[in-house]
DSSP file (Angstrom, degrees, kcal/mol; ACC not computed):
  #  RESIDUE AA STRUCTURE BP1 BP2  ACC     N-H-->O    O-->H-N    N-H-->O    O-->H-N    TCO  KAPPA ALPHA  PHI   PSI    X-CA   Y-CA   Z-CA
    1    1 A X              0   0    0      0, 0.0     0, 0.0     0, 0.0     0, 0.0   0.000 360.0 360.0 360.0 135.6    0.0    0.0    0.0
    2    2 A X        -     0   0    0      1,-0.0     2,-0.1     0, 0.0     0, 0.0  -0.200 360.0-114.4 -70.1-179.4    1.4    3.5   -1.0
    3    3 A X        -     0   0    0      0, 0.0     2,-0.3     0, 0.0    -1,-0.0  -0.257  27.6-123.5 -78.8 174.5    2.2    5.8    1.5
    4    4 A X        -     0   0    0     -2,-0.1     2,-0.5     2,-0.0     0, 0.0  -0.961  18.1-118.6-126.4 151.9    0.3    9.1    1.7
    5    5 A X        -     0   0    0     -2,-0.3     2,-0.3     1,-0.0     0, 0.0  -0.468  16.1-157.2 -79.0 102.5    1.7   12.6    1.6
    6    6 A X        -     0   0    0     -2,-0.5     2,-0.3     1,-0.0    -1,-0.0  -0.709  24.5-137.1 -63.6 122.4    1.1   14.8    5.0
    7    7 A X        -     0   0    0     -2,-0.3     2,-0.6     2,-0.1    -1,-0.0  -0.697  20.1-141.1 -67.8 138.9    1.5   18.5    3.5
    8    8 A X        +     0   0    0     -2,-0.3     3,-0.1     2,-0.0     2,-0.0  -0.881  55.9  37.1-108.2 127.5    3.6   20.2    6.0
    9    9 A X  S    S-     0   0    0     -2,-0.6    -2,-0.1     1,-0.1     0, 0.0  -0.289  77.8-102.0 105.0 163.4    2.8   23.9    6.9
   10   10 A X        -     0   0    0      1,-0.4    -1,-0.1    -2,-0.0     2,-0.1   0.489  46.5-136.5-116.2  -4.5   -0.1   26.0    7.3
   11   11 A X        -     0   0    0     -3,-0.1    -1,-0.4     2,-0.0     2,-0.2  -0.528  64.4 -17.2  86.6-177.0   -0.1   28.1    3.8
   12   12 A X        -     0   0    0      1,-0.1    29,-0.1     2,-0.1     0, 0.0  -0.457  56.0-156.9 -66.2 124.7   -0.8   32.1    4.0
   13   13 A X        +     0   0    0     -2,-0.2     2,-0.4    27,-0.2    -1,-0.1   0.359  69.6  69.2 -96.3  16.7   -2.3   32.9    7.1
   14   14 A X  S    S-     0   0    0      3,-0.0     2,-0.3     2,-0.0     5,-0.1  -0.956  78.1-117.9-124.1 132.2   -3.8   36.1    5.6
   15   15 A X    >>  -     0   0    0     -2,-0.4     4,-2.5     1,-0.1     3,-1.3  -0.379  22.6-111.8 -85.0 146.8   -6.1   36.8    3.4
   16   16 A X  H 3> S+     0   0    0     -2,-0.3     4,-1.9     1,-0.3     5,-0.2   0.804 109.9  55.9 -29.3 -40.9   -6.0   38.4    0.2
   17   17 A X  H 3> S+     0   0    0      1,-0.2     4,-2.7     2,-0.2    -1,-0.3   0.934 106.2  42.2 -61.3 -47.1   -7.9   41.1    1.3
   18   18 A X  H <> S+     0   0    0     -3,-1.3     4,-0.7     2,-0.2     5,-0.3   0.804 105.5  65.5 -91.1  -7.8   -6.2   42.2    3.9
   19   19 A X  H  X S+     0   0    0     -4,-2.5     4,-2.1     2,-0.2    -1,-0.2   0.837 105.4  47.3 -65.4 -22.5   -2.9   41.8    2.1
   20   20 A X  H  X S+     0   0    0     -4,-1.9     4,-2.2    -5,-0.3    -2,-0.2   0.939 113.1  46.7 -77.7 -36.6   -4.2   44.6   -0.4
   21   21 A X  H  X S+     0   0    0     -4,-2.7     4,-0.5    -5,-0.2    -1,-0.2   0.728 104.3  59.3 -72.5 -18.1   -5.1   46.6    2.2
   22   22 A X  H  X S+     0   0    0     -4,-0.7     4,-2.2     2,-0.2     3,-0.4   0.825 116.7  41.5 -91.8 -52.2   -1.6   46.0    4.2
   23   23 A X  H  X S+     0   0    0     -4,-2.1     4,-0.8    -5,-0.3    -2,-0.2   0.970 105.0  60.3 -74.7 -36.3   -0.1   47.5    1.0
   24   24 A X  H  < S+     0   0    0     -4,-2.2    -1,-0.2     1,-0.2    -2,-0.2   0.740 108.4  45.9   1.3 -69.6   -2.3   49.9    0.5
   25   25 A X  H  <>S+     0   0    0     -4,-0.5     5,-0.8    -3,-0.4    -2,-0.2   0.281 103.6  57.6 -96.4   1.3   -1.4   51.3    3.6
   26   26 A X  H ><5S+     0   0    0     -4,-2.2     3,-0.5    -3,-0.2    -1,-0.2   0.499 100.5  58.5 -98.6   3.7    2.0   51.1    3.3
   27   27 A X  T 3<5S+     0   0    0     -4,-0.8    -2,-0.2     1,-0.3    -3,-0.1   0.487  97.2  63.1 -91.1   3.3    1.8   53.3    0.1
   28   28 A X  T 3 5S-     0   0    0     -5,-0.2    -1,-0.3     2,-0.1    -2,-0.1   0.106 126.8-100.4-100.8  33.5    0.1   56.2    2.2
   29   29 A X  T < 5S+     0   0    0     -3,-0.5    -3,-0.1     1,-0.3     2,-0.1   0.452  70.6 144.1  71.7  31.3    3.5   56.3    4.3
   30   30 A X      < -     0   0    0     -5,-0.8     2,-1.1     1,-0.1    -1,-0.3  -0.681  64.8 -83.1-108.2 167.3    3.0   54.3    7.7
   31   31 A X    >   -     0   0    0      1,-0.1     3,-4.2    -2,-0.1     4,-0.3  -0.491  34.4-136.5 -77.9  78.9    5.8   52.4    9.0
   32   32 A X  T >> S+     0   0    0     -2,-1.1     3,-2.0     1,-0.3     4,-1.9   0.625 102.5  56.5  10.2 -75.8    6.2   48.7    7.3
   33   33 A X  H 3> S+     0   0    0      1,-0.3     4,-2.7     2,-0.2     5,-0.4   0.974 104.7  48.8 -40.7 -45.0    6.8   46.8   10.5
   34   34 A X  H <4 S+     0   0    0     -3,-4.2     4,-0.4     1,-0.2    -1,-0.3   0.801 113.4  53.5 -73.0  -6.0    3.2   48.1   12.4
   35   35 A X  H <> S+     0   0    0     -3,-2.0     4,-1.6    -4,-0.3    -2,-0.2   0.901 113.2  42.9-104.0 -55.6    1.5   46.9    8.8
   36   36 A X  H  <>S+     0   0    0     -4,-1.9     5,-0.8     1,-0.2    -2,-0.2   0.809 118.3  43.7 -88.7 -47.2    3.3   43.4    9.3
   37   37 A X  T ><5S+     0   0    0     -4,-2.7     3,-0.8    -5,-0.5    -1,-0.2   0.871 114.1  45.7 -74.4 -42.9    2.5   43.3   12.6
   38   38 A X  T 345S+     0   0    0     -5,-0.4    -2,-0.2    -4,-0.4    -1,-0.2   0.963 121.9  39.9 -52.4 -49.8   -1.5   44.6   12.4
   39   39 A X  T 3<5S-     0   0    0     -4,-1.6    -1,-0.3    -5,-0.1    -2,-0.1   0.202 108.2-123.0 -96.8  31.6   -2.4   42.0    9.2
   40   40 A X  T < 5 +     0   0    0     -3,-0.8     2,-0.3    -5,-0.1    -3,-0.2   0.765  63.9 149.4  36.6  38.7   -0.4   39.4   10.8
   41   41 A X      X -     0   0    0     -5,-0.8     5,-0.5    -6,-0.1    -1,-0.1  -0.852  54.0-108.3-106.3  63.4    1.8   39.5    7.2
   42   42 A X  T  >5 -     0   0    0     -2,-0.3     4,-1.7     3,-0.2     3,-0.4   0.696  28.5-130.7 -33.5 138.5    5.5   38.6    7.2
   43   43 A X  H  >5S+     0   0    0      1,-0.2     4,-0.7     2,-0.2     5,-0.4   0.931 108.2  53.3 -57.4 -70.5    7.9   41.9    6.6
   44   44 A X  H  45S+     0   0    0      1,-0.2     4,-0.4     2,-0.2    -1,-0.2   0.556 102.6  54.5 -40.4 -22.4    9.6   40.6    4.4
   45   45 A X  H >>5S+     0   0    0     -3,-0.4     3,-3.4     2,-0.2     4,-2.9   0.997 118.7  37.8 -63.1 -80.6    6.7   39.6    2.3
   46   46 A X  H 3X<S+     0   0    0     -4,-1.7     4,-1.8    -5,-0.5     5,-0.5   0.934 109.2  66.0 -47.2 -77.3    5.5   43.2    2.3
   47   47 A X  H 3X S+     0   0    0     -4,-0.7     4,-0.6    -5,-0.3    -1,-0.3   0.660 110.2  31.8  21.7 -58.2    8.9   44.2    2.1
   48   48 A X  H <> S+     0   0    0     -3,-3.4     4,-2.1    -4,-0.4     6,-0.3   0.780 116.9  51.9-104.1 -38.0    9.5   42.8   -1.5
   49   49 A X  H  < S+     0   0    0     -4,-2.9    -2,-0.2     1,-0.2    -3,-0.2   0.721 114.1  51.3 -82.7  -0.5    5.8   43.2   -3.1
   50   50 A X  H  < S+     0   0    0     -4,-1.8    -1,-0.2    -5,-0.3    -2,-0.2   0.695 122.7  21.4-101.6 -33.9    6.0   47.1   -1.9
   51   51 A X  H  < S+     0   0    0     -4,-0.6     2,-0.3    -5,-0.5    -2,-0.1   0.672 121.6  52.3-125.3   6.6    9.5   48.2   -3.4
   52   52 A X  S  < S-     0   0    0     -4,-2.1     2,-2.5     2,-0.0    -1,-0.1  -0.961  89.3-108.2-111.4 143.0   10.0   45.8   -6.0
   53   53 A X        -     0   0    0     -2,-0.3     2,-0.1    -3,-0.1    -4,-0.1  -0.514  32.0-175.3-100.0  93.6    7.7   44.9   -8.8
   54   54 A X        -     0   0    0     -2,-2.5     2,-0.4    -6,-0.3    -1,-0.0  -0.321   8.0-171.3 -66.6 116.4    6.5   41.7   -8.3
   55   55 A X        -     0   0    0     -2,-0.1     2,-0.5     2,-0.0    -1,-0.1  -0.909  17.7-143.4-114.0 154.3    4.5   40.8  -11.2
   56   56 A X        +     0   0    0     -2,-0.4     2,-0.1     3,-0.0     3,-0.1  -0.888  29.0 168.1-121.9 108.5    2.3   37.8  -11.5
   57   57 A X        -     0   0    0     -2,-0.5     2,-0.2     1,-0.2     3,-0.0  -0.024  45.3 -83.7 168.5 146.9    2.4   36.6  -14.8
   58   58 A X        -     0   0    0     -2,-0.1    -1,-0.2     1,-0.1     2,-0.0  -0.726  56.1 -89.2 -66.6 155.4    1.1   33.3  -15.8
   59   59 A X  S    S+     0   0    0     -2,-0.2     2,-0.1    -3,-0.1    -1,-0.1  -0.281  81.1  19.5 -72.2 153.4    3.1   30.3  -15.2
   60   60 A X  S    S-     0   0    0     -3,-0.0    -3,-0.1     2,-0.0     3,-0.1  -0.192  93.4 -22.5  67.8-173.8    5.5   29.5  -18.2
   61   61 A X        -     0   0    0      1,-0.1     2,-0.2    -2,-0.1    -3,-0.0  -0.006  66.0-117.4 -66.0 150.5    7.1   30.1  -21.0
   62   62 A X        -     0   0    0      1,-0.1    -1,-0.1     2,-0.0    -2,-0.0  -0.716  40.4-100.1 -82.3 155.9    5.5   33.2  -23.1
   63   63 A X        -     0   0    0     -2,-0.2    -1,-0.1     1,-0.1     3,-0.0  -0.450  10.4-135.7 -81.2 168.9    4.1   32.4  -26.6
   64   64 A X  S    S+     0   0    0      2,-0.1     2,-0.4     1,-0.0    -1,-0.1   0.864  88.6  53.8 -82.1 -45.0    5.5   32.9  -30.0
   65   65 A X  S    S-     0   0    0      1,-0.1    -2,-0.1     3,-0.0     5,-0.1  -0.702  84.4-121.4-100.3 151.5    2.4   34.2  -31.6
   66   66 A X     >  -     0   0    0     -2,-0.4     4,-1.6     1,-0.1     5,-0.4  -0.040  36.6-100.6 -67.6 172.8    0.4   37.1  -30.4
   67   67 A X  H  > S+     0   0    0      1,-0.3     4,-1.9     2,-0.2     5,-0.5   0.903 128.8  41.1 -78.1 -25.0   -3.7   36.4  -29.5
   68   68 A X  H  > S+     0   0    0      1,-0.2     4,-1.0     2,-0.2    -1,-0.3   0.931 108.2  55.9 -93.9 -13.5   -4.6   37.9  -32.9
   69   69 A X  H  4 S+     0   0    0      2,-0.1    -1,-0.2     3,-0.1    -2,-0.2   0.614 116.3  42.0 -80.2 -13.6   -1.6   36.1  -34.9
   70   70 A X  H >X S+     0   0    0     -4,-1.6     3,-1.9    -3,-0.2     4,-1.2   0.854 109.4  56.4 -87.7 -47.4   -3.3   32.5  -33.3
   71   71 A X  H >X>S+     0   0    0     -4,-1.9     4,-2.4    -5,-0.4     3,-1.3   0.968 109.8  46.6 -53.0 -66.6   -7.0   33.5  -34.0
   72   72 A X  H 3X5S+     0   0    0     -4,-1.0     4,-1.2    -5,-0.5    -1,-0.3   0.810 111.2  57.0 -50.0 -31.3   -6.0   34.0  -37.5
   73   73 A X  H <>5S+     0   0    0     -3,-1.9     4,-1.9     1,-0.2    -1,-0.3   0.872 108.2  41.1 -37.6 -57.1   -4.2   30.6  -37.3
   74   74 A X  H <X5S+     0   0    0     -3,-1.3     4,-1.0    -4,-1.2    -2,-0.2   0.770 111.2  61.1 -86.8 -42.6   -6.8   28.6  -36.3
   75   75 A X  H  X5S+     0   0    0     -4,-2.4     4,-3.1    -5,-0.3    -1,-0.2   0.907 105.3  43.9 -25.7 -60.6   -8.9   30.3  -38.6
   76   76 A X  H  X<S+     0   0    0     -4,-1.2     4,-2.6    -5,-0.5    -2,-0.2   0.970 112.7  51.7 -64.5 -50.2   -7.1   29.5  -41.4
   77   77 A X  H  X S+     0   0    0     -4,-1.9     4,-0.7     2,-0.2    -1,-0.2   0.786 107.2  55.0 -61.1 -16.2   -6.6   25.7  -40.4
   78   78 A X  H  < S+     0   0    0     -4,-1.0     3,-0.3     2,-0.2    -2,-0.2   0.890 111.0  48.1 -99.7 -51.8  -10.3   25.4  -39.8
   79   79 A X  H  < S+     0   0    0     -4,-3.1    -2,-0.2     1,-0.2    -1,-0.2   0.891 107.2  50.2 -36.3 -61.9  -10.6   26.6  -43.4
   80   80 A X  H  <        0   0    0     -4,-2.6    -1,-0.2     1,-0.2    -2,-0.2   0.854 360.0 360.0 -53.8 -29.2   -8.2   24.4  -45.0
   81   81 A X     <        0   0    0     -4,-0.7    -1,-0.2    -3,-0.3    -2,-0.2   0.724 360.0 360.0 -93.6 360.0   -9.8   21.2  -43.4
């Protein structure tokens, strides 16, 4: 019988919401550390998504053609068959 996998750790203990709001309020000038401490949020977490620019991207590689250079693709194949 296989084993099964215990996930270890509790994940983000903050919610999306109150991470936008933690940043939020650290673009109106209050002091990083009382925002980490208030939302329960790690500094460093705030830290990085406040003075670098973290983008979230989809995962992978980018494509080679653009959304209108596939529509037209598929067009065209749909045509040929």
């Amino acid at each position: 019988m296989p084993r099964t996998y215990v996930k270890k750790g509790q994940g983000s203990r903050y919610s999306e919401e109150d991470f936008h709001s933690a940043l939020q309020e650290i673009s109106n000038e209050i002091n990083i550390h009382s925002i980490a401490k208030k939302y329960n949020i790690p500094y460093s977490t705030l830290y990085v998504h406040h003075f670098s620019q973290v983008a979230h991207r989809g995962a992978g590689r980018s494509t080679h053609f653009t959304d209108m250079e596939e529509t037209y693709l598929v067009s065209a194949a749909t045509i040929l068959q």
